[in-house]
N, C-alpha and C positions, 0 to 999 in steps of 0.2 A: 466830635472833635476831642485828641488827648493832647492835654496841655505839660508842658516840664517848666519847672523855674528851676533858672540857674542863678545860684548867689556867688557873685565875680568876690572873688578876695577880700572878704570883709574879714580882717589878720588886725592883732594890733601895730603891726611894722607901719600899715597905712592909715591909724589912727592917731590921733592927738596922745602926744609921749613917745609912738613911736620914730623909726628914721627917716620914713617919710610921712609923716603923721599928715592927714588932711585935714581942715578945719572941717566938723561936722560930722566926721567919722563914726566915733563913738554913737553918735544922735542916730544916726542913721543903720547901725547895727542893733539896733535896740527897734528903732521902726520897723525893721526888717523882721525881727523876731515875731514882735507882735504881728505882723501881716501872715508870718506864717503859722503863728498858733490861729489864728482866725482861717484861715484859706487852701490850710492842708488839703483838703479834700478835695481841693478844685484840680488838684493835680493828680497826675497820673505818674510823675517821674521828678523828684528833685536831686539838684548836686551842688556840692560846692564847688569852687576853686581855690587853689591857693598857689603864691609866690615860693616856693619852694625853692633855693638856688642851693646848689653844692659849689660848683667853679663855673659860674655861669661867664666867662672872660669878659670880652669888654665891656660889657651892661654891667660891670662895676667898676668905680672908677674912683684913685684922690682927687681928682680934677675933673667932675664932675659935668656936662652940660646941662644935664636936663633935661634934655630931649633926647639922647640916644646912650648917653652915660649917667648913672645915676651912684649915688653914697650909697655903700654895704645896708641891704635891706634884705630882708623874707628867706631870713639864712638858717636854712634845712636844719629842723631837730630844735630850733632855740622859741624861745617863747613868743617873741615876734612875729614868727611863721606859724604860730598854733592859730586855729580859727580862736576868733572872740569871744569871748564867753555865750555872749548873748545869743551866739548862734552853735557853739558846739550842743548848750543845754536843749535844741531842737531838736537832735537824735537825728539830725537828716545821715541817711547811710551809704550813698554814694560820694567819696571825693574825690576830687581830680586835680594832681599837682603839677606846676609846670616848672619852665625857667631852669630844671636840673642841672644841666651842663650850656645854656645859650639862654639867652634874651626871647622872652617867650611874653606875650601882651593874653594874645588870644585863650580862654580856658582850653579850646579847640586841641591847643599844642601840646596840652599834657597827658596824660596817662593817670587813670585811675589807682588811687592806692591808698588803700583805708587802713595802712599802719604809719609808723613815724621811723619809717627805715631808711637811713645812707644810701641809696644804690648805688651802682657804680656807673658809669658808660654804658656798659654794657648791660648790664644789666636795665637800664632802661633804654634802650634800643632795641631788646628782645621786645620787653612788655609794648611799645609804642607800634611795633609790628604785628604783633599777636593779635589785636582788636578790643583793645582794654583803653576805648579812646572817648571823647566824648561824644564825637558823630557817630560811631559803632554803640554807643548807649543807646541814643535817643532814636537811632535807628530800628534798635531791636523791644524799644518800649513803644514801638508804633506813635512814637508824636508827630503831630503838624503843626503844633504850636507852639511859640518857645517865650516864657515871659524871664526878661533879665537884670537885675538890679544887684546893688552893692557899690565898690570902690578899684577905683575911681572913674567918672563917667568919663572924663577925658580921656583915658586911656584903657585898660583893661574891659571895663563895659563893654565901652563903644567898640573895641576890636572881638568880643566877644559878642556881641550884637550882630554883628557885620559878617562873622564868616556864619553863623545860625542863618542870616539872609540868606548868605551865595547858598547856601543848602540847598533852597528852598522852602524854609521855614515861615508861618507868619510870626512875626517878632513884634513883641513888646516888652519896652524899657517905660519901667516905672518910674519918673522924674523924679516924685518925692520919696523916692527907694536908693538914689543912689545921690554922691556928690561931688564933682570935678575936683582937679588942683585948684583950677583957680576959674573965674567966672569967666572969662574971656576963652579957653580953653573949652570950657563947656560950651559956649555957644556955637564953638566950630564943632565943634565932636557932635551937638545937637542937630546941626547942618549936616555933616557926612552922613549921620543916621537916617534924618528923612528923607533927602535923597538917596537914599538906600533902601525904602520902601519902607523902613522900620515907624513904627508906633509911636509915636511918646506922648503918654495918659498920665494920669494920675493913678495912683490904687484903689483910691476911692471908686474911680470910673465918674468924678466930676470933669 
């Protein structure tokens, strides 16, 4: 069996301080590190994701919902949108950034790009064509398994959890790896996922 873990957007935009800071963020990019100085070897392929937006249109919003508009967050090139310390110091060397120009949840939706370049439209419409995707990754690193954690479960995770499913993937989201907006939120997105066939373990494996 080769396994990948993807760490969903653990950015400080969705940490404590930043614009959409989640309680327990920080805690949990730090958990995160340490699982993977322990457990590198268990994998065969790791990546990151990240909120990348350049004019991502209505997914930002001064009048906000919450649910399908949100406050200027994970805005391409600023410090908010840099992985977290805790986890750039892990030298993982695949990233994959999304949200470009739309509203993008899934890591699925972005395109690989291990610099901190502007692109234009166009320019990521080539690369998203080209096969520089994250099902074209883990396709060509022969995974069957896909372990997922990071920020936030409620959202990014769990939709990043869910299309590694529709793949065909076996999926596991590590509970104590990752943490909703808000706990109510989590228990639905925990609902969607195990009707989805998805995992949810601990890292421990208690």
């Amino acid at each position: 069996m080769s396994k990948a873990l993807i760490v969903v957007d653990v950015q400080p935009t969705f940490c404590e301080g930043g614009e959409l800071g989640v309680e327990g963020g920080n805690a949990t990019a730090d958990k995160i590190a340490d699982y993977v100085h322990d457990h590198a070897g268990d994998y065969t392929y790791m990546a990151t994701t990240q909120d990348w937006h350049i004019e991502p249109g209505s997914h930002w919003s001064d009048h906000p919902d919450f649910v399908d508009t949100w406050p200027q967050h994970g805005v391409a090139g600023s410090p908010g949108a840099d992985l977290h310390p805790s986890i750039r110091k892990l030298g993982i060397t695949h990233h994959f950034k999304k949200g470009q120009y739309s509203a993008a949840y899934s890591g699925f939706e972005g395109i690989e790009d291990n610099t901190d370049r502007i692109q234009s439209r166009e320019e990521f419409a080539a690369a998203k064509s080209s096969g520089v995707t994250l099902a074209d990754a883990l396709a060509q690193a022969g995974v069957d398994q896909v372990d997922v954690v990071g920020i936030a479960e409620s959202h990014c995770v769990k939709e990043t959890a869910l299309d590694a499913a529709k793949l065909g993937y076996q999926v596991t989201v590590f509970e104590d790896l990752t943490v909703p907006v808000s706990e109510n939120q989590g228990v639905e997105a925990r609902k969607a996922m195990a009707q989805a066939g998805i995992r949810l373990l601990s890292s421990s494996g208690d």
